[in-house]
C-alpha positions as a Markdown table, in Angstrom:
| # | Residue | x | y | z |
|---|---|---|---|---|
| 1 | Unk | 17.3 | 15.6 | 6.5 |
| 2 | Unk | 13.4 | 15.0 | 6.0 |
| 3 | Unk | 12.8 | 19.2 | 5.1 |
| 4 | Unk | 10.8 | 19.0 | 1.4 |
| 5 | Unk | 10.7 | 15.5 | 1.4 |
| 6 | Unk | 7.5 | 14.8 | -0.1 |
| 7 | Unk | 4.8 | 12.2 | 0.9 |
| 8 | Unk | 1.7 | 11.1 | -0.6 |
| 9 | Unk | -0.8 | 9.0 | 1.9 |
| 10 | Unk | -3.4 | 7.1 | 0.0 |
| 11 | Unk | -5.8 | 5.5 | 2.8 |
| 12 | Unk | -9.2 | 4.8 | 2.7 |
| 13 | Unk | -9.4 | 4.4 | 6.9 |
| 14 | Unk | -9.8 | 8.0 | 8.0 |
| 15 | Unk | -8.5 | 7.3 | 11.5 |
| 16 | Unk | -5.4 | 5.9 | 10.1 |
| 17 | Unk | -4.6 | 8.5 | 7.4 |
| 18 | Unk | -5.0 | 11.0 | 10.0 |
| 19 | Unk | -2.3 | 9.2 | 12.3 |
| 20 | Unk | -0.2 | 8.1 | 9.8 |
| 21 | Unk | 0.0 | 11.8 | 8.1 |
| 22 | Unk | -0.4 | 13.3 | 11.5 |
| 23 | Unk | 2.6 | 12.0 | 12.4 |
| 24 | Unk | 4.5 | 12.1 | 9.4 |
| 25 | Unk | 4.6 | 16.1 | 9.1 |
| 26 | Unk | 5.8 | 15.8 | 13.0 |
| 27 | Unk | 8.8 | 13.7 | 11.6 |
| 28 | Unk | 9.1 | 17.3 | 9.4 |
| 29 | Unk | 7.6 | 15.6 | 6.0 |
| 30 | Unk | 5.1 | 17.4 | 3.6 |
| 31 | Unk | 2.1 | 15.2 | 3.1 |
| 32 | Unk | -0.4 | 15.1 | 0.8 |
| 33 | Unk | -3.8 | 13.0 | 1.1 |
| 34 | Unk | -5.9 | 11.3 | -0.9 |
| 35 | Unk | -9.1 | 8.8 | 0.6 |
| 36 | Unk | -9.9 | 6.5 | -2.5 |
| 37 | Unk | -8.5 | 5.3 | -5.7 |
| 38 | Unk | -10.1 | 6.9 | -8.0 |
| 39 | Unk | -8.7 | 10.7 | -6.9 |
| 40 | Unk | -5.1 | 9.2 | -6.1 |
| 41 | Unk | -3.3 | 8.7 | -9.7 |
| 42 | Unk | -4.3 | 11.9 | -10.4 |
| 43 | Unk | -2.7 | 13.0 | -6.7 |
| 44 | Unk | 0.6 | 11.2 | -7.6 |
| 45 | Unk | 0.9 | 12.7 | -10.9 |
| 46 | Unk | 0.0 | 16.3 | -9.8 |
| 47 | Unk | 2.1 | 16.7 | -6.7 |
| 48 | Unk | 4.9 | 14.5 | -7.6 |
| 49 | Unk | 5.6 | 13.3 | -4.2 |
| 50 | Unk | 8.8 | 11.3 | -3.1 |
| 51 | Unk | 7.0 | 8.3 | -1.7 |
| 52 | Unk | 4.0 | 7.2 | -2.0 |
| 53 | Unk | 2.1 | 5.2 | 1.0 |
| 54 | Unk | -0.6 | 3.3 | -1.3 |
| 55 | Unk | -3.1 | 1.1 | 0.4 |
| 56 | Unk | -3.7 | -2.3 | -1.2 |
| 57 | Unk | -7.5 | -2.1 | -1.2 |
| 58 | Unk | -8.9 | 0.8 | -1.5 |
| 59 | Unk | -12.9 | 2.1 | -2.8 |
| 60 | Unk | -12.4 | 3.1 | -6.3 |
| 61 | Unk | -9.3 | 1.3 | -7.7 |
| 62 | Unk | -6.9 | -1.2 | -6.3 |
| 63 | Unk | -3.6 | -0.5 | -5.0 |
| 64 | Unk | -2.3 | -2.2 | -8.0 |
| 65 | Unk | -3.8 | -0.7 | -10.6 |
| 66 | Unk | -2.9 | 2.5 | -9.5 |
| 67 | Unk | 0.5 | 1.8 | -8.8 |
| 68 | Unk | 0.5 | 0.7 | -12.8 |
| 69 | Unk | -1.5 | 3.4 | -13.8 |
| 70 | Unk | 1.3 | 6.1 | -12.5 |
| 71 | Unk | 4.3 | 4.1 | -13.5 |
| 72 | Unk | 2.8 | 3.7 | -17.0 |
| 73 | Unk | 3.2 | 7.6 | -17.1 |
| 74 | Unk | 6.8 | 8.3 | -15.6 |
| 75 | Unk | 6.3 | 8.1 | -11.9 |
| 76 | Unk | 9.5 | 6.9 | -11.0 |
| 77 | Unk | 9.7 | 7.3 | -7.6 |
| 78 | Unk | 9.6 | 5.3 | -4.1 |
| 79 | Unk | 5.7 | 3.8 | -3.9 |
| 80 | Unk | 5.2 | 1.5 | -0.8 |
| 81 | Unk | 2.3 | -0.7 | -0.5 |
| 82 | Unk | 0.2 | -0.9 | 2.6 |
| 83 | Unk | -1.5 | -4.9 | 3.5 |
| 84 | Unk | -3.0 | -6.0 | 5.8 |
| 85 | Unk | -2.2 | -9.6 | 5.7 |
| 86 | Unk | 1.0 | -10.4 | 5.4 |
| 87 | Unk | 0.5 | -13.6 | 3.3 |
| 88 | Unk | -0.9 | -11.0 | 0.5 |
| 89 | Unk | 2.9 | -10.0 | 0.1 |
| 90 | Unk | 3.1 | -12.6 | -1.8 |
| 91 | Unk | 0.0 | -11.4 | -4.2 |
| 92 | Unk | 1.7 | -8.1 | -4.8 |
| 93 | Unk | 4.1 | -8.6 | -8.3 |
| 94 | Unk | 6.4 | -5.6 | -7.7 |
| 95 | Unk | 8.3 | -5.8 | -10.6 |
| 96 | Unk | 4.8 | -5.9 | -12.7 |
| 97 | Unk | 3.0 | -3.5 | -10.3 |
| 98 | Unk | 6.6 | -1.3 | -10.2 |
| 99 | Unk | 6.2 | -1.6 | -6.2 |
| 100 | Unk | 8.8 | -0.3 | -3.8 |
| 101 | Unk | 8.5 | -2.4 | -0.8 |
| 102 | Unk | 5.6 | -2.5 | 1.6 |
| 103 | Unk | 4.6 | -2.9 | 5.1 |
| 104 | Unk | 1.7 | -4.8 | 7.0 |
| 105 | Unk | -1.0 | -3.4 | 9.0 |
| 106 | Unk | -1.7 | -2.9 | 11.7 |
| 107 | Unk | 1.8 | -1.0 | 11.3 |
| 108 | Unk | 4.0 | 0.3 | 14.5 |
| 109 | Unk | 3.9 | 3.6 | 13.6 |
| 110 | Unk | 8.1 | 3.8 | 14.7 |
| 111 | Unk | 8.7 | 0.9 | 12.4 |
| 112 | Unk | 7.1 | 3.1 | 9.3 |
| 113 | Unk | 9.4 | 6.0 | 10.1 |
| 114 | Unk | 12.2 | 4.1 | 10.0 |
| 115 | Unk | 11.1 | 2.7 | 6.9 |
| 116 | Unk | 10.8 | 5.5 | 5.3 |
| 117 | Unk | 13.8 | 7.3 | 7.1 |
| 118 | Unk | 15.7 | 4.4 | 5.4 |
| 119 | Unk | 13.8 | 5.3 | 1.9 |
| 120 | Unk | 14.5 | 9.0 | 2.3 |
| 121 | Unk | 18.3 | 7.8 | 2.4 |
| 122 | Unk | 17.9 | 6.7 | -1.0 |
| 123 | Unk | 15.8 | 9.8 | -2.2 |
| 124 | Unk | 18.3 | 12.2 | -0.8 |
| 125 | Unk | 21.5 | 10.5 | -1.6 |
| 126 | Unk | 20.3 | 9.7 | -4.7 |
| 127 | Unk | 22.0 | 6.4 | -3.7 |
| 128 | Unk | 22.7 | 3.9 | -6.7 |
| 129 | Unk | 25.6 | 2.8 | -5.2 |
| 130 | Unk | 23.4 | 0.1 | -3.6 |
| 131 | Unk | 23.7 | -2.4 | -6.5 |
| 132 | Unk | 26.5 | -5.1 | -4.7 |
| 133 | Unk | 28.2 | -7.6 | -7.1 |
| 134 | Unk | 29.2 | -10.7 | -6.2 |
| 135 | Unk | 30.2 | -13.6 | -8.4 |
| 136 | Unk | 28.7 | -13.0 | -12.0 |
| 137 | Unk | 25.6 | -11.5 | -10.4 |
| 138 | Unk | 24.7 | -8.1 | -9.4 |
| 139 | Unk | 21.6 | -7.0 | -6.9 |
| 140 | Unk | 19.7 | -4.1 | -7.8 |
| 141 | Unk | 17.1 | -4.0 | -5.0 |
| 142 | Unk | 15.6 | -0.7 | -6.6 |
| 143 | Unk | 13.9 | -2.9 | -9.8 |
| 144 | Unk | 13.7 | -6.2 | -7.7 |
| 145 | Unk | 15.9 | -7.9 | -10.1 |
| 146 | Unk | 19.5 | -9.8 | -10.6 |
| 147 | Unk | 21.6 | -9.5 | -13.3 |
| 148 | Unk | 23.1 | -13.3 | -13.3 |
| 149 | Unk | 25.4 | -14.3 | -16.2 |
| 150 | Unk | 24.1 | -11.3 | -18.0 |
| 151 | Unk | 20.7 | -12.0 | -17.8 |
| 152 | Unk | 18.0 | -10.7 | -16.0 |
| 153 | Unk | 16.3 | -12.3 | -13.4 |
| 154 | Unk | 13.1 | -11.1 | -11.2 |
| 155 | Unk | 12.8 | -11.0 | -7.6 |
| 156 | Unk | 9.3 | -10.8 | -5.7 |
| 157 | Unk | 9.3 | -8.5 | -2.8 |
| 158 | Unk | 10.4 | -10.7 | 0.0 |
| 159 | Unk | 13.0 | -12.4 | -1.9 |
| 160 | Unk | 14.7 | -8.8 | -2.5 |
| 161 | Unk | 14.0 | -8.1 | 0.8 |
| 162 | Unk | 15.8 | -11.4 | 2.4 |
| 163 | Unk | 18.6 | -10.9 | -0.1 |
| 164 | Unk | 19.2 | -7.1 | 0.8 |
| 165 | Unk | 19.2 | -8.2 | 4.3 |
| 166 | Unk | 22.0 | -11.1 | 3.7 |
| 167 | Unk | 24.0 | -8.7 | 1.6 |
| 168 | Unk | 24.1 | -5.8 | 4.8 |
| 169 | Unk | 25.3 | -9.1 | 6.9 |
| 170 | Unk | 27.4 | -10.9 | 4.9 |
| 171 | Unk | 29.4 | -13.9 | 6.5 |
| 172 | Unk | 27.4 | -13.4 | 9.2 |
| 173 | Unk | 25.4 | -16.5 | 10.8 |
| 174 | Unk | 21.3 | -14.8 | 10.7 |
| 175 | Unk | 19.0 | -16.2 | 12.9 |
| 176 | Unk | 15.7 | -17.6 | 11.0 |
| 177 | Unk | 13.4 | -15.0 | 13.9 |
| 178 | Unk | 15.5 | -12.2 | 13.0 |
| 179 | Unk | 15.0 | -12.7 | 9.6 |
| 180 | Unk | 11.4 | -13.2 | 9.8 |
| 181 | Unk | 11.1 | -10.1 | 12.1 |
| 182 | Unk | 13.0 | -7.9 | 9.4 |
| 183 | Unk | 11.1 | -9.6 | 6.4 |
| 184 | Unk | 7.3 | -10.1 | 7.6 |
| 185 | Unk | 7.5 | -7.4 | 10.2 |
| 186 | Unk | 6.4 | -7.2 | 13.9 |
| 187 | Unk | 3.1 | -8.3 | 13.4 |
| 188 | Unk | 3.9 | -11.7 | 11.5 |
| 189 | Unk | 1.8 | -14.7 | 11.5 |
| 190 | Unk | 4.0 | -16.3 | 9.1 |
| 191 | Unk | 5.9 | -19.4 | 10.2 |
| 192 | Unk | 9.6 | -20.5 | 9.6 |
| 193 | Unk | 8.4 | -23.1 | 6.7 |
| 194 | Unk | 7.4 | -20.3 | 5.0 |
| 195 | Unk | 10.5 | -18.8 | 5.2 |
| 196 | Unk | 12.5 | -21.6 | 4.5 |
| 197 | Unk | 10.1 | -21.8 | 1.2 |
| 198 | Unk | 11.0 | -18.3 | -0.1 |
| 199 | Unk | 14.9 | -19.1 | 0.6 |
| 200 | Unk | 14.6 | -22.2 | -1.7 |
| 201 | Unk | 13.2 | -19.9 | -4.1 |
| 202 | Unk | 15.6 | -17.2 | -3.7 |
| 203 | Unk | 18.4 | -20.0 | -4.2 |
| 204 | Unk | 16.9 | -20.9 | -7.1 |
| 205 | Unk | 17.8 | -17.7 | -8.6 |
| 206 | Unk | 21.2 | -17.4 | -7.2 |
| 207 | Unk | 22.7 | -20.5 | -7.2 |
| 208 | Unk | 24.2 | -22.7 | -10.1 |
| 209 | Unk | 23.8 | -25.8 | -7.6 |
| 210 | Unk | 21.0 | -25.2 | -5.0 |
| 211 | Unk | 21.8 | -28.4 | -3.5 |
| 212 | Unk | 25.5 | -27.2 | -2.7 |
| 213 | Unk | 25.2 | -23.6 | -2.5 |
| 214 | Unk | 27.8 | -21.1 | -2.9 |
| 215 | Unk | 26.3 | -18.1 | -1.2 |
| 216 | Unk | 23.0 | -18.9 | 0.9 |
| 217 | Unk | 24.1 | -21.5 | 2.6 |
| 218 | Unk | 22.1 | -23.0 | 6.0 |
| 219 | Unk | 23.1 | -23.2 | 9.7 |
| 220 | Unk | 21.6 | -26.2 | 11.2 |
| 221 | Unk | 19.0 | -25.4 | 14.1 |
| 222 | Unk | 20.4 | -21.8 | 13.9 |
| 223 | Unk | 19.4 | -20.0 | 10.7 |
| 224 | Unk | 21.5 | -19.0 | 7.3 |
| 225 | Unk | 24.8 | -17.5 | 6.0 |
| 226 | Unk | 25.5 | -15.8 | 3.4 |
| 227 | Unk | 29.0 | -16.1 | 1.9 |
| 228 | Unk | 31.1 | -14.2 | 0.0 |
């Protein structure tokens, strides 16, 4: 499934682009590399990779200013963000930026794989079927945004992230650690109230009445549901 599937690794950390890309052309990818910030738009732009692994901070340029730098000239494709901290999630506007997802350092290499196995899905398939209607609101997860009443509305990373998540198990009661786990990642040093605070934003967004919600709605002690 992987064969010509296209990877650019932008990493400043020698040691780590040389595992991370090491093991990515085992998993049967094509990877090209690039060190610093200032040779990697012109990277993404020449080799037209699939994904793009883009560290945050990098000599040269910043993640972000890359990442706007090739969307400004037709990159469309899958760009992931690599971070260190996990609260600097938070920092990363991916519907300004035009940032895919992302995943925290120090990474479990397995956990990247999957990742991207789960990207490649989308790549391969082509797979726009992932928009899910409910109510008057669609999910696109691909542009981080809801279509609500006919208008648009923005998601940040996590919140499309914690959505997508409710929307792959709906009606089904999630437990606030497995959602953290599947959010923040292994390495988390987020706690639950931070959690809790992206899910009052997220109902925000969804809900006409985030006091009695029609969708998110929480399990005492437990966690959340999400009904449909």
């Amino acid at each position: 499934m992987n064969k010509e599937i296209k990877i650019a690794v932008v990493e400043d950390d020698e040691n780590l682009r040389f595992l991370v890309s090491h093991r990515l052309r085992n998993e049967g990818y094509v990877v090209c590399e690039s060190a610093n910030g200032d040779d990697a738009t012109e990277l993404i732009l020449s080799e037209q990779p699939d994904i793009v692994l883009l560290d945050w901070m990098l000599p040269g340029k910043q993640g972000s200013d890359i990442c706007q730098e090739v969307r400004a000239q037709g990159f469309e494709k899958i760009i992931i963000m690599m971070t260190a901290k996990a609260q600097d999630v938070d920092k990363i506007d991916a519907y300004n930026f035009g940032v895919s997802d992302y995943v925290t350092k120090p990474f479990n290499m397995d956990v990247l794989v999957a990742l991207l196995e789960n990207k490649v899905k989308y790549v391969v398939n082509n797979d726009k079927s992932e928009v899910s209607k409910f109510g008057d609101i669609e999910h696109h997860p691909h542009t981080h945004s809801l279509i609500k009443g006919g208008k648009k509305i923005e998601l940040t990373i996590l919140e499309n992230r914690i959505l997508l998540y409710f929307l792959q198990n709906v009606n089904k009661v999630v437990q606030r650690e497995e959602l953290m786990m599947v959010v923040w990642g292994y390495n988390s040093d987020v706690n639950t109230r931070t959690l809790d605070m992206h899910i009052v934003r997220l109902r925000k967004k969804l809900e006409d009445n985030q006091d009695a919600p029609t969708y998110l709605k929480t399990v005492r002690g437990v966690g959340y549901k999400f009904v449909i």
